[in-house]
N, CA, C and O atoms as CSV, one atom per row, in Angstrom:
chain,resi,resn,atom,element,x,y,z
A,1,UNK,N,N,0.840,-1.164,0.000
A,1,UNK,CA,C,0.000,0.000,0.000
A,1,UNK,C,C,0.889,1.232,0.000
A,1,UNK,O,O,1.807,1.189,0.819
A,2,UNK,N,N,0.790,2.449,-0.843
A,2,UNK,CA,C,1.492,3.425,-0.892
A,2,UNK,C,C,1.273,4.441,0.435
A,2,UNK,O,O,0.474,4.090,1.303
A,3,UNK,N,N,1.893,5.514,0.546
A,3,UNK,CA,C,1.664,6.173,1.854
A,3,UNK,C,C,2.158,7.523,1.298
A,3,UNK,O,O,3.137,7.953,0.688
A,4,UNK,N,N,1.207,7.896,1.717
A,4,UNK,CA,C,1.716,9.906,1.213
A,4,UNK,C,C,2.499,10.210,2.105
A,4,UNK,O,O,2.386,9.999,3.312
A,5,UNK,N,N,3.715,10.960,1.277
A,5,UNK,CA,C,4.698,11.459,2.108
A,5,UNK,C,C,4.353,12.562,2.917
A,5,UNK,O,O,3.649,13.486,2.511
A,6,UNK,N,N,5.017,12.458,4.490
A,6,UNK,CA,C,4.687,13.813,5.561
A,6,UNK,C,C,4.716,14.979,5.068
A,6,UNK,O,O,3.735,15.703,5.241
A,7,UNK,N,N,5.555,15.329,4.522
A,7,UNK,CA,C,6.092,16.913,4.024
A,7,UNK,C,C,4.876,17.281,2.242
A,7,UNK,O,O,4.829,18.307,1.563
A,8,UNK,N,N,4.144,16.004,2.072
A,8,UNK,CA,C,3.061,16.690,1.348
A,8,UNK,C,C,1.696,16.738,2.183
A,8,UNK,O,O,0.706,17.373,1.820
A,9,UNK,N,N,1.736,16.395,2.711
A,9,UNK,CA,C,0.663,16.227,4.213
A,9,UNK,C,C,0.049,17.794,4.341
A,9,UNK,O,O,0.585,18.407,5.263
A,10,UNK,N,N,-0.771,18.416,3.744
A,10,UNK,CA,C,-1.525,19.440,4.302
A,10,UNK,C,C,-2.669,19.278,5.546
A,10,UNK,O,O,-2.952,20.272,6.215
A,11,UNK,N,N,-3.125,18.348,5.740
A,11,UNK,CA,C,-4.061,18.427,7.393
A,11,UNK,C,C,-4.157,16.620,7.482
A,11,UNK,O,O,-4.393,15.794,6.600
A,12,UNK,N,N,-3.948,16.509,8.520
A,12,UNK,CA,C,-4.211,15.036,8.953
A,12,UNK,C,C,-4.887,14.937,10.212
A,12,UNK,O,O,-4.365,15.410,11.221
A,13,UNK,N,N,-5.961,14.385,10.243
A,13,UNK,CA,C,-6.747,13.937,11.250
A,13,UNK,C,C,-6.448,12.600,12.083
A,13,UNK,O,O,-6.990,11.675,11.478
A,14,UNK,N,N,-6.080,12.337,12.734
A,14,UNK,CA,C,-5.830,10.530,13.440
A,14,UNK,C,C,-6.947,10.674,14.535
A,14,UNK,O,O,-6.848,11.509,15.434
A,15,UNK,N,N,-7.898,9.914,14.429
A,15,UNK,CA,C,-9.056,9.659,15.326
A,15,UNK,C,C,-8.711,7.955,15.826
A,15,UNK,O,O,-8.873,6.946,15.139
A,16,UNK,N,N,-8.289,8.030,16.974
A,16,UNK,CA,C,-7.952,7.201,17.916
A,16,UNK,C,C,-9.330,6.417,18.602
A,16,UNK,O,O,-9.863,7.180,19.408
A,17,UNK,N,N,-9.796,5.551,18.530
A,17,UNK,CA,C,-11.285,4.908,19.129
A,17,UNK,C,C,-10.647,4.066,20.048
A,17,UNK,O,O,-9.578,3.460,19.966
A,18,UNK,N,N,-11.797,4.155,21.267
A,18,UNK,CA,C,-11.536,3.611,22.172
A,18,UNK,C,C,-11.983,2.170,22.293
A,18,UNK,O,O,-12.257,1.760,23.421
A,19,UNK,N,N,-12.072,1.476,21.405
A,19,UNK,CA,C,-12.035,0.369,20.610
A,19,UNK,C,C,-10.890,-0.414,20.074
A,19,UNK,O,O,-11.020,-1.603,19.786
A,20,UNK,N,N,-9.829,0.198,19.941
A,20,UNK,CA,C,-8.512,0.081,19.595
A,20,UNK,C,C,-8.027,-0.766,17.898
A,20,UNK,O,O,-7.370,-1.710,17.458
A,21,UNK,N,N,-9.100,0.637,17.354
A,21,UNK,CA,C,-9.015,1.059,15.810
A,21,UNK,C,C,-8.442,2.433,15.554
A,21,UNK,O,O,-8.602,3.232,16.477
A,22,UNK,N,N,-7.621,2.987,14.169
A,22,UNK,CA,C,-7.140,4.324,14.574
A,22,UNK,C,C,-7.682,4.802,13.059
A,22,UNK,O,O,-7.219,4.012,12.235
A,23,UNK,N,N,-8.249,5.509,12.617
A,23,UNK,CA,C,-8.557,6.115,11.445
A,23,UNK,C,C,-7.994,7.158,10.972
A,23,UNK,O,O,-8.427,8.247,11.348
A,24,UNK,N,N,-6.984,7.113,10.111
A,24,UNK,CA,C,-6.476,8.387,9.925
A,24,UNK,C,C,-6.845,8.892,8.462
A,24,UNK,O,O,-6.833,8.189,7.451
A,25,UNK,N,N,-7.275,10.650,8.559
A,25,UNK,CA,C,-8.031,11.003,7.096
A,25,UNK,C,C,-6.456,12.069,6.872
A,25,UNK,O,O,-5.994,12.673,7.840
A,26,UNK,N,N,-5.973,12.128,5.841
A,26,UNK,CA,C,-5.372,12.992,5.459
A,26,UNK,C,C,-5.672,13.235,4.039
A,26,UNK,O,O,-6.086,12.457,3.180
A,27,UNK,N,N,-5.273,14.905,3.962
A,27,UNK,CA,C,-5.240,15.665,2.777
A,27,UNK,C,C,-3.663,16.340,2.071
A,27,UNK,O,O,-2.718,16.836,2.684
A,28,UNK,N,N,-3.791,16.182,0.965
A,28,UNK,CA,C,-2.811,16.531,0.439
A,28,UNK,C,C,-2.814,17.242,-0.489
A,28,UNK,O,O,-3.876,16.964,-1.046
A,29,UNK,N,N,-2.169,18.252,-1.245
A,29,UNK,CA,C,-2.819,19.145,-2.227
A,29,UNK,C,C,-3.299,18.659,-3.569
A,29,UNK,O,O,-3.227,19.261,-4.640
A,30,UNK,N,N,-3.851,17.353,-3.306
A,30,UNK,CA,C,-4.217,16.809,-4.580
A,30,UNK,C,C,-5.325,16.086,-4.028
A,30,UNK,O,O,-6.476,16.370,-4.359
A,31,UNK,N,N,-5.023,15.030,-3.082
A,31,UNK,CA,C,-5.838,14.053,-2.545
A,31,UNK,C,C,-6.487,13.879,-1.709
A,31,UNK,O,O,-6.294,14.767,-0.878
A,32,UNK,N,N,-7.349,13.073,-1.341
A,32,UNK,CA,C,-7.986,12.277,0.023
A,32,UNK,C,C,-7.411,11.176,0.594
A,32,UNK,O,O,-6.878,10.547,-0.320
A,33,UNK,N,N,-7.215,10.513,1.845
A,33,UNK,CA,C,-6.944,9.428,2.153
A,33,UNK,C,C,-7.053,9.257,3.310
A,33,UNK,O,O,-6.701,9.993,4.232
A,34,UNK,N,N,-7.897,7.579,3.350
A,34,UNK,CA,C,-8.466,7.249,4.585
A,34,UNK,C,C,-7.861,5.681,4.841
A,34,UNK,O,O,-8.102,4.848,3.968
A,35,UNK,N,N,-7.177,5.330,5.879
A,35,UNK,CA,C,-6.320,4.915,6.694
A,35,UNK,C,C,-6.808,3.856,7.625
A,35,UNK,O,O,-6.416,4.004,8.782
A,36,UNK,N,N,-7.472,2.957,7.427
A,36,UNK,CA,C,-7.792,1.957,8.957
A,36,UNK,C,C,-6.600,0.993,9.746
A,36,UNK,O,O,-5.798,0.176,9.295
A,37,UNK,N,N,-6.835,1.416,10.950
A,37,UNK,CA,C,-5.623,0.958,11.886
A,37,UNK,C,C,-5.883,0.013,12.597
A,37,UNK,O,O,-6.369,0.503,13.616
A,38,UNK,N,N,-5.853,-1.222,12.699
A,38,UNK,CA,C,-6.274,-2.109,14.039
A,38,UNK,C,C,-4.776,-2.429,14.891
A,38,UNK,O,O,-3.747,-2.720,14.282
A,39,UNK,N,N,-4.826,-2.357,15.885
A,39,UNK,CA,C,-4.074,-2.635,17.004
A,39,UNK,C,C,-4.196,-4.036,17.251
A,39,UNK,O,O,-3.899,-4.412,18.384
A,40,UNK,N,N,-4.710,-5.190,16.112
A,40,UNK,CA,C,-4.735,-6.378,16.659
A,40,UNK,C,C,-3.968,-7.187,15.396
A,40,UNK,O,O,-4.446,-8.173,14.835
A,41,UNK,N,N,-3.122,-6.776,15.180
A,41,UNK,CA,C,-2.186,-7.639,14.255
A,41,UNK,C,C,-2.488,-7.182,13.209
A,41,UNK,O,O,-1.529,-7.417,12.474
A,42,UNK,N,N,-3.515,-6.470,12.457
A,42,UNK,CA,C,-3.820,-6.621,10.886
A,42,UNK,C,C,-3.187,-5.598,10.481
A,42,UNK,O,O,-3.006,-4.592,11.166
A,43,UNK,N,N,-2.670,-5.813,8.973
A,43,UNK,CA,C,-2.269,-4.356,8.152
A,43,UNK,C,C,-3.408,-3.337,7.695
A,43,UNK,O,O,-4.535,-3.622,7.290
A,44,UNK,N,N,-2.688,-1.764,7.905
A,44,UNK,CA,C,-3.603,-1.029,7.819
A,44,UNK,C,C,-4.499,-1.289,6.293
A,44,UNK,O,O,-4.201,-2.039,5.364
A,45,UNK,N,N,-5.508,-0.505,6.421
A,45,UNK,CA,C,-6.334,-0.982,4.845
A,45,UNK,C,C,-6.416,0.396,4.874
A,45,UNK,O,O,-6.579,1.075,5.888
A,46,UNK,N,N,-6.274,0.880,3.498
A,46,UNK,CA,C,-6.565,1.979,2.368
A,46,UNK,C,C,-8.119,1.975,2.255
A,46,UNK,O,O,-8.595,1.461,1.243
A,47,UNK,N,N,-9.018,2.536,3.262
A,47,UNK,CA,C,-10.476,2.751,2.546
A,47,UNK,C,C,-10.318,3.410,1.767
A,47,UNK,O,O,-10.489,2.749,0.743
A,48,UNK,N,N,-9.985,4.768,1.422
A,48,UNK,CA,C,-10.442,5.705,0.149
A,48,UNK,C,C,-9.191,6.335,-0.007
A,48,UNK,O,O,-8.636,6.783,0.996
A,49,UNK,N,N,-8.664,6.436,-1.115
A,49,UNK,CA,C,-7.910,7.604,-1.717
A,49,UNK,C,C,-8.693,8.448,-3.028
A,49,UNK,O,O,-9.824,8.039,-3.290
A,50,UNK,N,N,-8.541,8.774,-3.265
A,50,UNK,CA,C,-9.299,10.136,-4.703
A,50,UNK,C,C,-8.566,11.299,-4.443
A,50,UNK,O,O,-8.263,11.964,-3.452
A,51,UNK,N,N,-8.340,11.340,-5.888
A,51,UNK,CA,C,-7.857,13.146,-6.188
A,51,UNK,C,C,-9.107,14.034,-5.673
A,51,UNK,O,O,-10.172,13.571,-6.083
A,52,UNK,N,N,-9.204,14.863,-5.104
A,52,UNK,CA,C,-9.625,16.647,-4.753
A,52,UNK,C,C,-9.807,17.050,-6.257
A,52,UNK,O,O,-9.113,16.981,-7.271
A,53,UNK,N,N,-11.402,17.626,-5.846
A,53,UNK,CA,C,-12.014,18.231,-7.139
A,53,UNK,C,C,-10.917,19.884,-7.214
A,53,UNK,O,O,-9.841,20.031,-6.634
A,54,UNK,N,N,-11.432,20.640,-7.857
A,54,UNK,CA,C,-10.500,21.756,-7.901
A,54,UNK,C,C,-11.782,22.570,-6.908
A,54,UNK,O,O,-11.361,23.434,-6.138
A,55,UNK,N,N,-13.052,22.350,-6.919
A,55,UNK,CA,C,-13.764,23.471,-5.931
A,55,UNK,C,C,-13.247,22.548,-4.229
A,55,UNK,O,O,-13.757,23.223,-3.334
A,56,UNK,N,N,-12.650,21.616,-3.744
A,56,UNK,CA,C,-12.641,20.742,-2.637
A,56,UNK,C,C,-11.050,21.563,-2.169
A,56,UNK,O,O,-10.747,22.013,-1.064
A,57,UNK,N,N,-10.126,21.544,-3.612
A,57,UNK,CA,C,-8.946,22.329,-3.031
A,57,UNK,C,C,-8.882,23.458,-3.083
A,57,UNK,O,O,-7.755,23.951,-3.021
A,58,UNK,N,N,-10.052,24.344,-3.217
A,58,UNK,CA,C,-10.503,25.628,-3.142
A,58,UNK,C,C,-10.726,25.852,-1.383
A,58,UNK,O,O,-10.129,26.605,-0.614
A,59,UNK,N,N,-11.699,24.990,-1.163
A,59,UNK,CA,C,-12.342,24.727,0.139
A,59,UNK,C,C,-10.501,23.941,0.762
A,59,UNK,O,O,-10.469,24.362,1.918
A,60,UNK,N,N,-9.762,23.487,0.646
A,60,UNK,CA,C,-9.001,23.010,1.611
A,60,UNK,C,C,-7.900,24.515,1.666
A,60,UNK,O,O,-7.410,24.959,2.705
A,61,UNK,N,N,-7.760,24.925,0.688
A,61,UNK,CA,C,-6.982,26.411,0.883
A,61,UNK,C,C,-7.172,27.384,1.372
A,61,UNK,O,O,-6.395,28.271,1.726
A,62,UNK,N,N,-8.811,27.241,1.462
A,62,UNK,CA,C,-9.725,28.534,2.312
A,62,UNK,C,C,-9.584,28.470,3.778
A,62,UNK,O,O,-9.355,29.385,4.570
A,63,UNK,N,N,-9.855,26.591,4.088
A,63,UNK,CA,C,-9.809,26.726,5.984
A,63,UNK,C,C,-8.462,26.590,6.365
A,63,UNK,O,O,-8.124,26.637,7.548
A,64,UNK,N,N,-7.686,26.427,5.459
A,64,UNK,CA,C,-6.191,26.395,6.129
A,64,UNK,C,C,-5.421,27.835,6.200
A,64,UNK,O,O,-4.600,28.213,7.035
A,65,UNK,N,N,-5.876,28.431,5.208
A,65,UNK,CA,C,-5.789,30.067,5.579
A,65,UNK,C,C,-6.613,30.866,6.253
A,65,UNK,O,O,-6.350,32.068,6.250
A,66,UNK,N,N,-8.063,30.274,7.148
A,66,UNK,CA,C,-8.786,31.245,8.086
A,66,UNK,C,C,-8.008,30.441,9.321
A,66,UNK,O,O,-8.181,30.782,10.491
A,67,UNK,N,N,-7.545,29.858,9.121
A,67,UNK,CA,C,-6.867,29.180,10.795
A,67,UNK,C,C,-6.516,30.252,11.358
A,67,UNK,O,O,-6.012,31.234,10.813
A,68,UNK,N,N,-6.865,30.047,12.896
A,68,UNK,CA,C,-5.741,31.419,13.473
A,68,UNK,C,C,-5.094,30.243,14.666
A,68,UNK,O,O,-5.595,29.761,15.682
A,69,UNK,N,N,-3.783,30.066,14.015
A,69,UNK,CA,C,-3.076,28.995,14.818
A,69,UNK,C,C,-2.547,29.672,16.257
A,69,UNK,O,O,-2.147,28.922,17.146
A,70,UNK,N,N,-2.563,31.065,16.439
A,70,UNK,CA,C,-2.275,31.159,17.353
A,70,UNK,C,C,-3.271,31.280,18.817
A,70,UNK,O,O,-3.039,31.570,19.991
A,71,UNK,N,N,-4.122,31.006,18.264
A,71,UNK,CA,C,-4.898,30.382,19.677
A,71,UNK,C,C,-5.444,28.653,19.829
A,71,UNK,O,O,-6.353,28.000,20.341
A,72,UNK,N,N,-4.216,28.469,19.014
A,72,UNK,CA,C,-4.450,26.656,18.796
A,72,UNK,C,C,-3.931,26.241,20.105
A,72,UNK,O,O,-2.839,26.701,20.439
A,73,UNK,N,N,-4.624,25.345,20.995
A,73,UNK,CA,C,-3.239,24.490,21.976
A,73,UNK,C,C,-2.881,23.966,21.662
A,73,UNK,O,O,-3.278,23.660,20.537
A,74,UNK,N,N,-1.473,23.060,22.346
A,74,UNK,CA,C,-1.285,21.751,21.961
A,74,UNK,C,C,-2.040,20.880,22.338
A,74,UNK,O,O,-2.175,19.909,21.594
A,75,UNK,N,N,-2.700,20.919,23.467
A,75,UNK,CA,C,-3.446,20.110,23.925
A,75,UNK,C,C,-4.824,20.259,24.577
A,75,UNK,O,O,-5.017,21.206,25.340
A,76,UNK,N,N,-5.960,19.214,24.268
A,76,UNK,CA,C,-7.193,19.798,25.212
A,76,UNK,C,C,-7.503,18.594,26.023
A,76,UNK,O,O,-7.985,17.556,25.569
A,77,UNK,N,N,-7.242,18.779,27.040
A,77,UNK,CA,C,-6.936,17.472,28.271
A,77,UNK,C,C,-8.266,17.371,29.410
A,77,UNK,O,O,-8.347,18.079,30.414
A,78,UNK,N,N,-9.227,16.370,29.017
A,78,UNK,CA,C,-10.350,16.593,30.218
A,78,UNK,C,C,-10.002,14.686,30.950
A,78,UNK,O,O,-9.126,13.829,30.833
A,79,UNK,N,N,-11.251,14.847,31.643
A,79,UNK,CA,C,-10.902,13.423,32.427
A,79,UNK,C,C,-12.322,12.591,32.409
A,79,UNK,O,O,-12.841,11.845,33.239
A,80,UNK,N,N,-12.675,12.987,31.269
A,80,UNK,CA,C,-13.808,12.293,30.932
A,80,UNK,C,C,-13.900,10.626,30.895
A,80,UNK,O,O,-12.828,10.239,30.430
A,81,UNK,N,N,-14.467,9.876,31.099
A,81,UNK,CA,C,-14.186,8.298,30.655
A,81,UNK,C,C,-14.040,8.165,29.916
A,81,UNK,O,O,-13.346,7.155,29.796
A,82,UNK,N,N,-14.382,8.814,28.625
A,82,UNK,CA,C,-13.793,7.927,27.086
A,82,UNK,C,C,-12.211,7.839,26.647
A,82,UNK,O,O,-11.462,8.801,26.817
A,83,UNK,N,N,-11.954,7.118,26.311
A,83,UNK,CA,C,-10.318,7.162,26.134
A,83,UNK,C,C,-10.318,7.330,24.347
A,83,UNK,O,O,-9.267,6.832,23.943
A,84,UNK,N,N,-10.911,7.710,23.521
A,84,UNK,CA,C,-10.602,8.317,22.656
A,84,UNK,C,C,-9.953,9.793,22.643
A,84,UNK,O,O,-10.215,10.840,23.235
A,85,UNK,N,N,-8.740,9.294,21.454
A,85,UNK,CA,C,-8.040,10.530,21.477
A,85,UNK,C,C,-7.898,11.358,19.773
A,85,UNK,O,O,-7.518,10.656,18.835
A,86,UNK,N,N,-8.226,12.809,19.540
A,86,UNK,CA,C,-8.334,12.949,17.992
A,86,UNK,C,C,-6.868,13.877,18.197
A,86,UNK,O,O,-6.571,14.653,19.105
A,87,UNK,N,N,-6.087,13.462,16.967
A,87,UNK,CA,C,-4.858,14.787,16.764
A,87,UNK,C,C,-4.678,14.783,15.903
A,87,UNK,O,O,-4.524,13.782,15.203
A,88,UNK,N,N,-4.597,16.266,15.469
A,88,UNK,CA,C,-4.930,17.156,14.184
A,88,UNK,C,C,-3.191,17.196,14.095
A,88,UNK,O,O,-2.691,16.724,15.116
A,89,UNK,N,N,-2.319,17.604,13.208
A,89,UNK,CA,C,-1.207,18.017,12.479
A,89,UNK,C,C,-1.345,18.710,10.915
A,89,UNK,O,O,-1.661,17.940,10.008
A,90,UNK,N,N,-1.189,19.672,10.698
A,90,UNK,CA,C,-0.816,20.521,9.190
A,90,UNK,C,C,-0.358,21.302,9.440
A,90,UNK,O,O,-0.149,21.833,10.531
A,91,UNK,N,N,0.065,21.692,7.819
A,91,UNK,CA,C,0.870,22.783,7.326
A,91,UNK,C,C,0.078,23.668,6.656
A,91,UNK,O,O,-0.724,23.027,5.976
A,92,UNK,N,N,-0.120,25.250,6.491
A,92,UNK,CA,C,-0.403,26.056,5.911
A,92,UNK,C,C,0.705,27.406,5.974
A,92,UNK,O,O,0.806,28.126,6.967
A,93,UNK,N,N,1.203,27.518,5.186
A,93,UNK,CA,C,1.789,28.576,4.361
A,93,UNK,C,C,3.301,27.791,4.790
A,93,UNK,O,O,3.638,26.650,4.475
A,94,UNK,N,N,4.141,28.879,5.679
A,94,UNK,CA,C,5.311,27.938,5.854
A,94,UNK,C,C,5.106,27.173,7.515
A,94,UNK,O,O,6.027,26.471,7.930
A,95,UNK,N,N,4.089,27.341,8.214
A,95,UNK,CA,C,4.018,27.299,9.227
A,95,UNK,C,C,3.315,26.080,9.364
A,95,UNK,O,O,2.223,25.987,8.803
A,96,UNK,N,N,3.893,24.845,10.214
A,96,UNK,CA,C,3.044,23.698,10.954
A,96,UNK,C,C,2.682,23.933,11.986
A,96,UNK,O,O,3.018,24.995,12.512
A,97,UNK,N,N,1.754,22.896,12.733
A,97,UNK,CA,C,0.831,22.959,13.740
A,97,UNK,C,C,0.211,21.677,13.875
A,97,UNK,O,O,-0.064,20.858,12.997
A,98,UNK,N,N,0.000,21.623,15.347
A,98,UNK,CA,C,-0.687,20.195,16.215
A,98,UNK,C,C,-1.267,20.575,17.049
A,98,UNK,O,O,-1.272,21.699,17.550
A,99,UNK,N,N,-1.991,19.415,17.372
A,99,UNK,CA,C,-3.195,19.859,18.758
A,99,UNK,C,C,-4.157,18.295,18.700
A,99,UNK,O,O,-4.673,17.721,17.741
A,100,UNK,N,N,-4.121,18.003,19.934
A,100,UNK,CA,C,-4.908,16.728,20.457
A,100,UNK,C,C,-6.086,17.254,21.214
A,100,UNK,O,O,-6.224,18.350,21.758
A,101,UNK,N,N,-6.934,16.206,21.130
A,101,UNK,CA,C,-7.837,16.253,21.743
A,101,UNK,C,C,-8.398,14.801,23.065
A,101,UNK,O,O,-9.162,13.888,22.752
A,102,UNK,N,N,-7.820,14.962,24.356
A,102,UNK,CA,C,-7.960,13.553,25.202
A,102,UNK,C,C,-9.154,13.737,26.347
A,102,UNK,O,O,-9.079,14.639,27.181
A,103,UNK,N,N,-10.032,12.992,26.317
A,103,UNK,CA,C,-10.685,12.738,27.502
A,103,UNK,C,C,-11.786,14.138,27.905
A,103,UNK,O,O,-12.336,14.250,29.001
A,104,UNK,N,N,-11.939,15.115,26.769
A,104,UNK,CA,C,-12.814,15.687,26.668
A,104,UNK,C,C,-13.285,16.545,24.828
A,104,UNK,O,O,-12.605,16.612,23.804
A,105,UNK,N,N,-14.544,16.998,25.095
A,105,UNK,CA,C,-14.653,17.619,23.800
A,105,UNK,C,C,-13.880,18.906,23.346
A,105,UNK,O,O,-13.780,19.792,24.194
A,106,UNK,N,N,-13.515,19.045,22.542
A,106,UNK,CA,C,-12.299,20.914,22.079
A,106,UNK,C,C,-13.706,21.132,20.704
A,106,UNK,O,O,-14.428,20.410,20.016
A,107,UNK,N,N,-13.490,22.342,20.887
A,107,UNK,CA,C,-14.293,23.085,19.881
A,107,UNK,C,C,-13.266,23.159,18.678
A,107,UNK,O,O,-13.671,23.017,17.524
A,108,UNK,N,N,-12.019,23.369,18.947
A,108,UNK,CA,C,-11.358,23.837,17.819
A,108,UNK,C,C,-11.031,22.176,17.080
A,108,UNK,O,O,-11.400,22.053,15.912
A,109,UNK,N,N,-10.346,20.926,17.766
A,109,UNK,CA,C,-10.503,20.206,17.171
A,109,UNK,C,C,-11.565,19.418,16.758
A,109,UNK,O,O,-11.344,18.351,16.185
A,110,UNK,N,N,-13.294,20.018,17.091
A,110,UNK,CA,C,-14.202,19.562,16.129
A,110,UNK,C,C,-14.444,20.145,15.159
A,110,UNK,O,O,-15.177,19.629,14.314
A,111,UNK,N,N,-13.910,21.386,14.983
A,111,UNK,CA,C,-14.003,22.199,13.580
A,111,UNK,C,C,-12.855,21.640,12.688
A,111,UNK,O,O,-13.095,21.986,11.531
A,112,UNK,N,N,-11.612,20.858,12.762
A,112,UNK,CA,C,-11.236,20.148,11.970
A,112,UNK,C,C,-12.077,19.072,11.638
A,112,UNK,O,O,-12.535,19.056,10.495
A,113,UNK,N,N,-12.387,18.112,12.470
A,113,UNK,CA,C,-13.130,17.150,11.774
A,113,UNK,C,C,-14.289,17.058,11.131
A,113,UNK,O,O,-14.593,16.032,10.522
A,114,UNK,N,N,-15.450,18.635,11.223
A,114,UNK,CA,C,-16.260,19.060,10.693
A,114,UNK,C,C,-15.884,19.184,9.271
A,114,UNK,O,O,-16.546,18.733,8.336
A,115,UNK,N,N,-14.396,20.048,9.150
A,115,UNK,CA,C,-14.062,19.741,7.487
A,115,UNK,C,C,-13.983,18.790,7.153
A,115,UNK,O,O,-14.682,18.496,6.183
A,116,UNK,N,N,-13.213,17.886,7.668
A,116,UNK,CA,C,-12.812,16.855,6.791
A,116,UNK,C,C,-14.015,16.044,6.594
A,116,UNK,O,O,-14.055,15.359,5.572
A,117,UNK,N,N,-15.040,16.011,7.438
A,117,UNK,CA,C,-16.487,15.285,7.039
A,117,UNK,C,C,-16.931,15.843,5.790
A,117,UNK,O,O,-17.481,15.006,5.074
A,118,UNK,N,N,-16.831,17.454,5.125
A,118,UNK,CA,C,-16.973,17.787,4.043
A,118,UNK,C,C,-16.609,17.210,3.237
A,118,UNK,O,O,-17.198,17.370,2.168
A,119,UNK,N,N,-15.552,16.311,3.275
A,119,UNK,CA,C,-14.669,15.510,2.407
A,119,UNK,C,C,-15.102,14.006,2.128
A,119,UNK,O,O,-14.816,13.207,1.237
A,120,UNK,N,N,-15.630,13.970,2.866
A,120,UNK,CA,C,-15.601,12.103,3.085
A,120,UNK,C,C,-16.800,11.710,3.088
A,120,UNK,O,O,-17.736,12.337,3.586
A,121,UNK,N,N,-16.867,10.686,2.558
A,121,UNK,CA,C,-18.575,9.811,2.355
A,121,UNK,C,C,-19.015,9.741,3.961
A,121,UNK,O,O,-18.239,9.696,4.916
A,122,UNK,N,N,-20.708,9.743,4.005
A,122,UNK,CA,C,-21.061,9.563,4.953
A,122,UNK,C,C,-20.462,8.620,6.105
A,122,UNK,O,O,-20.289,8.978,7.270
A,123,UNK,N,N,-20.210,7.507,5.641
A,123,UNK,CA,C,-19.806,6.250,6.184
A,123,UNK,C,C,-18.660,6.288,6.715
A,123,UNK,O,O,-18.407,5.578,7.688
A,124,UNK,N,N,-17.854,7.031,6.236
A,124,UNK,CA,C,-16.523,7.535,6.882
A,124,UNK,C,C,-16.341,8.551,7.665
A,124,UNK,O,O,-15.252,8.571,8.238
A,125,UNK,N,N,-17.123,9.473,7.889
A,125,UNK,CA,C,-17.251,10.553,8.986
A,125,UNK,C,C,-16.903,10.242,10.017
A,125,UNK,O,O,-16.963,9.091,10.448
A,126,UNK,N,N,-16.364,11.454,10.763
A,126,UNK,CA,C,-15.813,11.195,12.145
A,126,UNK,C,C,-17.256,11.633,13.014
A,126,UNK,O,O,-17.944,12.644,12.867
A,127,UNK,N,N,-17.395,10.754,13.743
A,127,UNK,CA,C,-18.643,11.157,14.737
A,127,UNK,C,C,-18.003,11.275,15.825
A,127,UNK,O,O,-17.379,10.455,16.498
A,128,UNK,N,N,-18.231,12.486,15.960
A,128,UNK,CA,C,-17.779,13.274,17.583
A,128,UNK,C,C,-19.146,13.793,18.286
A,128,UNK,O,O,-19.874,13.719,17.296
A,129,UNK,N,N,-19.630,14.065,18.880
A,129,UNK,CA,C,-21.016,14.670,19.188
A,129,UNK,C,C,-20.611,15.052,21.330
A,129,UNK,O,O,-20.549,14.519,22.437
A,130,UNK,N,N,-20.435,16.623,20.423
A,130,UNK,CA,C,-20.427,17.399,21.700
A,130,UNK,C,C,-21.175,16.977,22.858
A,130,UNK,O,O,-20.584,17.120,23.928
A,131,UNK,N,N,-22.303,16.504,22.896
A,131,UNK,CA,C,-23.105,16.607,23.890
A,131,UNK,C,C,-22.929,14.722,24.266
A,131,UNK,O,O,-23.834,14.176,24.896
A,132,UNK,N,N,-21.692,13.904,23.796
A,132,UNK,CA,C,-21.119,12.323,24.381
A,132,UNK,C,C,-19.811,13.084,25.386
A,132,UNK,O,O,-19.090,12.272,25.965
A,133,UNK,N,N,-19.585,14.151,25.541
A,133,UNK,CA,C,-18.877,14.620,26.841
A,133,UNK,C,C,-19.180,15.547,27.916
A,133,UNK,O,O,-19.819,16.586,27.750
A,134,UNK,N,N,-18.723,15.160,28.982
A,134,UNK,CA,C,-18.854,16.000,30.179
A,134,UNK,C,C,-18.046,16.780,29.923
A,134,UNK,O,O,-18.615,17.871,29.892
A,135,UNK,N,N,-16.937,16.898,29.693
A,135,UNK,CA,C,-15.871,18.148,30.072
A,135,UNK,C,C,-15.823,18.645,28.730
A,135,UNK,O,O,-15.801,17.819,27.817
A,136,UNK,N,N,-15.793,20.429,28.352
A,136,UNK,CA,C,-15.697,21.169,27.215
A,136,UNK,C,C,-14.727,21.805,27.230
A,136,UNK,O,O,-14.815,22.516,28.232
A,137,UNK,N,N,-13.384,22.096,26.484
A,137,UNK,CA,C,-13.127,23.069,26.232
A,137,UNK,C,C,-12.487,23.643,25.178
A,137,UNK,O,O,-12.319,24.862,25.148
């Protein structure tokens, strides 16, 4: 299975389930690609790759330039019971950036995965739903 190189990596999502599956969606200035991880011996599987329409890398150039990374954390740390963990990593302009999300809901890392649901067939969506946590921030 091929693997897009890091340094073309414009936003990557890794949604960690507390199931101990890891889904990772990344974008690249061309593509889509969706990533299944099991933690129980199997090799990852390639659900979807596809080239980006030209209005999709319109839309991926638009939210990577309204970012305002400087009120990004690195981290949004609650002590909720779920042990799912989501962490965001990209690049926009010359500047990278990260930020996790553990043991509670972050607003800012559900507005990444809100895009990337723009991207991805129903079936592949990340379901996060604010109101499956106690702790917000």
């Amino acid at each position: 299975m091929g693997q897009v190189p890091v340094e073309r990596t414009l936003l990557q999502v890794r949604d960690s389930l507390s199931y101990g599956s890891v889904n990772v969606y990344k974008v690249t200035a061309d593509s889509l690609w969706i990533t299944a991880v099991s933690d129980y011996g199997r090799m990852p599987v390639l659900y979807l790759r596809r080239e980006l329409t030209d209005a999709e890398r319109q839309r991926v150039d638009s939210f990577l330039g309204s970012l305002h990374l400087d009120s990004l954390e690195d981290a949004y740390l609650g002590d909720d019971a779920r042990v799912r963990e989501i962490t965001v990593q990209g690049t926009t302009g010359m500047r990278t950036f990260a930020t996790r999300m553990t043991g509670c809901y972050s607003m800012a890392v559900a507005s990444f995965c809100t895009f990337i649901n723009g991207l991805v067939p129903e079936e592949a969506a990340i379901r996060l739903r604010r109101e499956d946590y106690s702790v917000i921030r």
